[in-house]
C-alpha positions in Angstrom: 10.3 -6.4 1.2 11.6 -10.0 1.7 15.9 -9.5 1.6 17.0 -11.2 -1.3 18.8 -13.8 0.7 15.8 -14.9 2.1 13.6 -15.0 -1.4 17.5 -17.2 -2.8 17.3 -19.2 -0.1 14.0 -20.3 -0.3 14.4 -20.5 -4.3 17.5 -22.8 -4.4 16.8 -25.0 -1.3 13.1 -25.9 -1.7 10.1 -27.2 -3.7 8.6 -23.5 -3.9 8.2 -22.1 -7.2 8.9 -18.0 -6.2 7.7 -15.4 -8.2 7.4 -11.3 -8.5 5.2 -9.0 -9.5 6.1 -5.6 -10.3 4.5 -2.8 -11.2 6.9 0.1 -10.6 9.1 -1.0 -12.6 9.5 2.5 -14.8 11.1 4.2 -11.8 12.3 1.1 -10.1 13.8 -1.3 -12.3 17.5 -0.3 -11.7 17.6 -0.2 -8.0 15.2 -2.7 -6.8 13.9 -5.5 -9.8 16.4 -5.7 -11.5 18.8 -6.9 -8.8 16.3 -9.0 -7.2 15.4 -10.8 -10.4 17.9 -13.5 -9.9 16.2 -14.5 -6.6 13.6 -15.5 -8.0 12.5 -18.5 -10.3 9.9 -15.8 -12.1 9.6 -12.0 -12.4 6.5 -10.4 -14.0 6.9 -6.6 -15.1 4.0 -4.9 -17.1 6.6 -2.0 -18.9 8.5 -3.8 -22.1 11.6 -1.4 -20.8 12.0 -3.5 -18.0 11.9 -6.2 -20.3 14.5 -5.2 -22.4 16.5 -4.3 -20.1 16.6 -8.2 -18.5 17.1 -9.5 -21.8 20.3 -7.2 -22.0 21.2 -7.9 -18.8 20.7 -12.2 -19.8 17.9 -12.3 -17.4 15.8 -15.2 -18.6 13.4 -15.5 -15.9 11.7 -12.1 -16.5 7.8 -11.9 -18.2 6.4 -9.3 -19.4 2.0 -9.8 -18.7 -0.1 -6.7 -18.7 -3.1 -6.2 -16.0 -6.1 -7.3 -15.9 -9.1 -7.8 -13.8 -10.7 -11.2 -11.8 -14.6 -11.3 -12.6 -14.4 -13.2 -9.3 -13.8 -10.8 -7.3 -14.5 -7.4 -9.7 -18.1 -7.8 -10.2 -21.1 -5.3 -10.6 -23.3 -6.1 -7.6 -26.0 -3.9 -8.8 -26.0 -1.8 -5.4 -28.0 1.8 -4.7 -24.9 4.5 -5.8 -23.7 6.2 -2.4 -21.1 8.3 -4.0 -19.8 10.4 -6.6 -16.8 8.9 -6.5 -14.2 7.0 -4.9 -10.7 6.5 -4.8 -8.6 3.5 -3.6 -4.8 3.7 -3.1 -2.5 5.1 -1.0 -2.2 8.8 -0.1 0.7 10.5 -1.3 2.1 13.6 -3.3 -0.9 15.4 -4.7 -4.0 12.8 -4.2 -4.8 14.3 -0.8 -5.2 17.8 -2.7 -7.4 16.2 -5.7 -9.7 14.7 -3.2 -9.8 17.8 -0.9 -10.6 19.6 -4.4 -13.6 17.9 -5.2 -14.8 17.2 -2.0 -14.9 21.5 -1.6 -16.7 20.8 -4.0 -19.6 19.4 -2.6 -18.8 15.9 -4.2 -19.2 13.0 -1.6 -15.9 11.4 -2.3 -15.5 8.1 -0.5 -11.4 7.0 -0.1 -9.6 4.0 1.4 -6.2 3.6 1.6 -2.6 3.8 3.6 -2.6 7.1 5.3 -6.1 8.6 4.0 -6.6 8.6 7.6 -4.5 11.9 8.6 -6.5 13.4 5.5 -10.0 12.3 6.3 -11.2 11.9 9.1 -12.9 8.2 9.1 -11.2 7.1 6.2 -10.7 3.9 5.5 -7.0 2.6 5.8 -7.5 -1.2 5.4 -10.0 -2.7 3.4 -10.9 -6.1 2.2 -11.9 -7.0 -1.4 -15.5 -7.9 -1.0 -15.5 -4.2 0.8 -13.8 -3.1 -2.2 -16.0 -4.8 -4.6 -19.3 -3.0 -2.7 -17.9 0.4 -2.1 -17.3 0.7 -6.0 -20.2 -0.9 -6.4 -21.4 2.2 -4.6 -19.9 4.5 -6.6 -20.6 6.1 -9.5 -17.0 7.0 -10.7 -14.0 5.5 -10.1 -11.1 8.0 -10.1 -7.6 6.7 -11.0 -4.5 8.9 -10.6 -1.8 7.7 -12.9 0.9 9.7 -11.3 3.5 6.9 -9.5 4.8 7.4 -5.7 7.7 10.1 -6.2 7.8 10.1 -10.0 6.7 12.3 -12.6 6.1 9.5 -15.1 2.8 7.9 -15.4 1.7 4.1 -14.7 -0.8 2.2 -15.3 -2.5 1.0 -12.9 -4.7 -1.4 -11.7 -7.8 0.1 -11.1 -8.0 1.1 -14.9 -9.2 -2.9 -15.6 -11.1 -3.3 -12.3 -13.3 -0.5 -12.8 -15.0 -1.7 -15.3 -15.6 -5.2 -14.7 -17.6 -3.8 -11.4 -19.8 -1.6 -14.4 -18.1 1.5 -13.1 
């Protein structure tokens, strides 16, 4: 995270237009967003609380956009399927146990994400988008756990949009 001094600074005292995205914004609003909003020239949010919320607050630089996917780079590549599934994201509360679940199973399960590595051994930690775009490609589901990082409440995210527009 960029101190808000910084993201002012840079705001007030030069020709770049700043902006935020947020997407935690049901558990993180309060604390984080909404005191950083005035740092910025734009704030996007995707949850019409957090939008309501700036409005009450007289926030006028808040937006509220929704997600969506960029045929660019979320494509179907018409690749041989290598897995049952896949899932992309960091590893935290109960994901590790989901994956370990299924791949007990005897589902291959291909991950990638921030810490999948003390989980899996060989998993992917960093990836690219064109390795994102083939390994879904690859895949013949594309699991999505809606849970958010230490909250109960459930987000969307991201991956709902991009899924499909690889034909997964």
């Amino acid at each position: 995270e960029i101190p808000r001094y910084v993201v002012r600074h840079i705001t007030k005292h030069t020709r770049t237009t700043t902006l935020a995205w947020n997407a935690d914004d049901d558990r993180r609003w309060d604390d984080y967003s909404s005191t950083y909003a005035p740092a910025y020239d734009y704030m996007v949010t995707t949850y019409a609380s957090a939008k309501t919320k700036a409005e009450k607050q007289g926030l006028k630089n808040v937006l509220l956009s929704q997600w969506a996917a960029n045929p660019r780079h979320h494509r179907p590549l018409n690749l041989k399927k290598e897995f049952d599934a896949i899932f992309l994201g960091v590893a935290y509360d109960d994901r590790p146990d989901y994956i370990s679940a299924l791949l007990d199973f005897g589902f291959k399960v291909k991950v990638g994400g921030k810490n999948w590595d003390q989980y899996i051994k060989g998993a992917e930690v960093e990836l690219s988008q064109e390795e994102i775009c083939i390994l879904t490609n690859q895949s013949n589901i594309c699991l999505v756990f809606s849970k958010g990082c230490g909250s109960a409440s459930k987000q969307i995210k991201g991956r709902v949009f991009e899924s499909p527009a690889y034909g997964v």
